[in-house]
N, C-alpha and C positions, 0 to 999 in steps of 0.2 A: 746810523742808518744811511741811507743813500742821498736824502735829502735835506741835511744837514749837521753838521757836527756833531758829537755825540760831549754827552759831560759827564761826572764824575759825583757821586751821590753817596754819601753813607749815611746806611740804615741802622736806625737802633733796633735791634730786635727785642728788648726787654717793655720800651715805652713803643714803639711801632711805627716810629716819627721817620723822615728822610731829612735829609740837610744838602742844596748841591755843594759844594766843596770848589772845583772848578769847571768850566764851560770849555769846550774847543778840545779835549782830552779822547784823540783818537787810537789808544792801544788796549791792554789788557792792563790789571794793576795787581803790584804786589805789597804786601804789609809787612812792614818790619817785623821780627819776632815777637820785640815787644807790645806791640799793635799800636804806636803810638807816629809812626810817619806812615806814609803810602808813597811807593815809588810810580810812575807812568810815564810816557811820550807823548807830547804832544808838537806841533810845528810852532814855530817862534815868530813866523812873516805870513806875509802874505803868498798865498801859495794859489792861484790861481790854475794852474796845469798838472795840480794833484801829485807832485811831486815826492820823492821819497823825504822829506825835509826834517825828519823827525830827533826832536834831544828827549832828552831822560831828565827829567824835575821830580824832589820830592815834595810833599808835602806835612807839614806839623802838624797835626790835628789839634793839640791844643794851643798853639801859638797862631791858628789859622794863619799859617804862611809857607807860601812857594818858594823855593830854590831850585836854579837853573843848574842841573850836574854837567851837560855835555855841551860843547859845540860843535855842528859842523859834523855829528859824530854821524850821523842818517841811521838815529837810534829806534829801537821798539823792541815790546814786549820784554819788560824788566822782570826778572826776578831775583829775591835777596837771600843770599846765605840763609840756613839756619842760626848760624853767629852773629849775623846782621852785619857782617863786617864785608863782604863781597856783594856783587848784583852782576848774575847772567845776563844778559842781551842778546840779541840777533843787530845787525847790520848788515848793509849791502848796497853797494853804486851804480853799479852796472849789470842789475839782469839778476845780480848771484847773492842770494844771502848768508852769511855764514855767522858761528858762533863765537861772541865774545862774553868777557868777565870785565871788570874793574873795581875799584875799591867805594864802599860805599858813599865817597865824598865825589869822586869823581874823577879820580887820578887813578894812573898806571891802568891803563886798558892793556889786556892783552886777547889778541887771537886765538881763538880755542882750535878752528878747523880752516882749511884755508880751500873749498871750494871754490872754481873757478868757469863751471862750465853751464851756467845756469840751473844747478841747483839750489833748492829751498828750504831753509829750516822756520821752524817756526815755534811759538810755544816753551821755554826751557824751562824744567822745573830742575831743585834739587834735591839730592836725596837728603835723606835724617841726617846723615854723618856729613853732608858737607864735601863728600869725596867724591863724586859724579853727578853729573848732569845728564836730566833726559832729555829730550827732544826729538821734535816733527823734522822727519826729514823727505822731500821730496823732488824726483824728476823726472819731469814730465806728468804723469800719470798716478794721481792716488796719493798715499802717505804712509811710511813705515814710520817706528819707534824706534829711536837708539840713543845710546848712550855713547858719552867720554867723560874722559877723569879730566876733576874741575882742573886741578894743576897743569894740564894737557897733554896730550897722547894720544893713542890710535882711538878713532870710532869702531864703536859694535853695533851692529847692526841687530835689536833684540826683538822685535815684531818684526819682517818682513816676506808677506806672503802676497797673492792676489787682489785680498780683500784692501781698504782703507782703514789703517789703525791709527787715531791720532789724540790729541788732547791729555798722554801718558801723566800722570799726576801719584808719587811714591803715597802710601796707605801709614799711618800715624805712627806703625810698627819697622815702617822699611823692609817689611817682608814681600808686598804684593805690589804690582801697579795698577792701576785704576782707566781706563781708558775708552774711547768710543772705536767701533767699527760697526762696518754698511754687509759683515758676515750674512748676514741673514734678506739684507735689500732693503733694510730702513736700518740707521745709524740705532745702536743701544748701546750700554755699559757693560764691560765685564772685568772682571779683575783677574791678573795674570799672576800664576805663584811664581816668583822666582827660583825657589828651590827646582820645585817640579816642572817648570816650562809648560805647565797647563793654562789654561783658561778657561772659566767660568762666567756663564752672561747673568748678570744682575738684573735688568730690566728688561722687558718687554711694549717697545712705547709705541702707539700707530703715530707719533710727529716725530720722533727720533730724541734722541738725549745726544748732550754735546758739554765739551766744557767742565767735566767734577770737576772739585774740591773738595777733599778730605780735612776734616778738622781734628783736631790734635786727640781726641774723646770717639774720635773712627765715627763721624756722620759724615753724609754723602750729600754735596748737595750737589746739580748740573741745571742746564737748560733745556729747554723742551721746548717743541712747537707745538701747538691746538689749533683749536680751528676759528681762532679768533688771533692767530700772529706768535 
């Protein structure tokens, strides 16, 4: 939130218990394959002028313990192979964020895209196979969908219309993507076939949905506003 650092919490869904994990953890998080670390950003100092200051730490869940992957790297929004053996990131120093990879220890980063002009990405997910990466990309105004091959190559630009399409998330199958857009004047979900290039809206929310995650079994979960937050 705005007034204060955000933390890190796993829920058990079986017993219905939370646990925080860690405090000061201001990105999105990803789970290893095996569900057994959690990747995230957080800043390492003191960061008084809100800086872009951000590294890549995972977490053991059962060894309850932290390790520092990056330095220096002005990391966020990690996401891990389906192999568990890679992690997409975004970084960016000047204005411009662009896409990166590296190994899941925390060596050999390489540059996915190399924007220079103030544009934004944000958000990467991977597909099933491990061979492309989605992601938010935007400038100036709104947000398409697109893709590049993990190993690196040309961007496709695979949402890009008027509307805002963003938070793309691959469906358990790799056949569909999963995503939000403001089509309608309030953000909902709809999922995009690949094959056919159509789209279909899934929800209908008066607070908007934001954020899927599709779980390996095709449930759906997002965020939603009400009128209590």
């Amino acid at each position: 939130d705005y007034f204060g650092l955000s933390s890190l919490y796993l829920y058990d869904l079986a017993s219905k218990t939370e646990k925080l994990l860690k405090s000061g953890v201001r990105s999105n998080f990803s789970f290893s394959p095996d569900g057994k670390r959690i990747f995230y950003a957080k800043t390492s100092r003191g960061n008084p002028h809100w800086s872009n200051l951000f590294d890549l730490y995972v977490y053991d869940i059962a060894a309850d313990d932290e390790t520092r992957l990056t330095h220096g790297a002005r990391a966020n929004s990690p996401a891990v192979s389906p192999d568990g053996k890679r992690v997409a990131f975004v970084s960016g120093t000047d204005g411009t964020l662009n896409l990166c990879t590296m190994n899941a220890d925390g060596s050999n980063i390489s540059q996915l895209t190399r924007y220079a002009n103030g544009e934004q990405v944000y958000g990467p997910k991977w597909s099933r196979d491990g061979s492309t990466i989605l992601f938010d990309y935007s400038i100036k105004d709104g947000r398409d969908l697109a893709t590049v091959p993990a190993a690196g190559g040309e961007v496709r630009l695979l949402l890009a219309t008027a509307n805002d399409e963003r938070n793309g998330v691959y469906t358990a199958d790799g056949s569909h993507i999963v995503y939000a857009s403001d089509k309608t004047g309030i953000f909902n979900l709809y999922e995009y076939d690949l094959a056919t290039q159509e789209s279909t809206q899934l929800t209908n929310l008066l607070g908007g949905g934001f954020m899927p995650s599709v779980s390996p079994d095709g449930k759906l979960a997002f965020a939603s506003y009400s009128s209590t937050g």
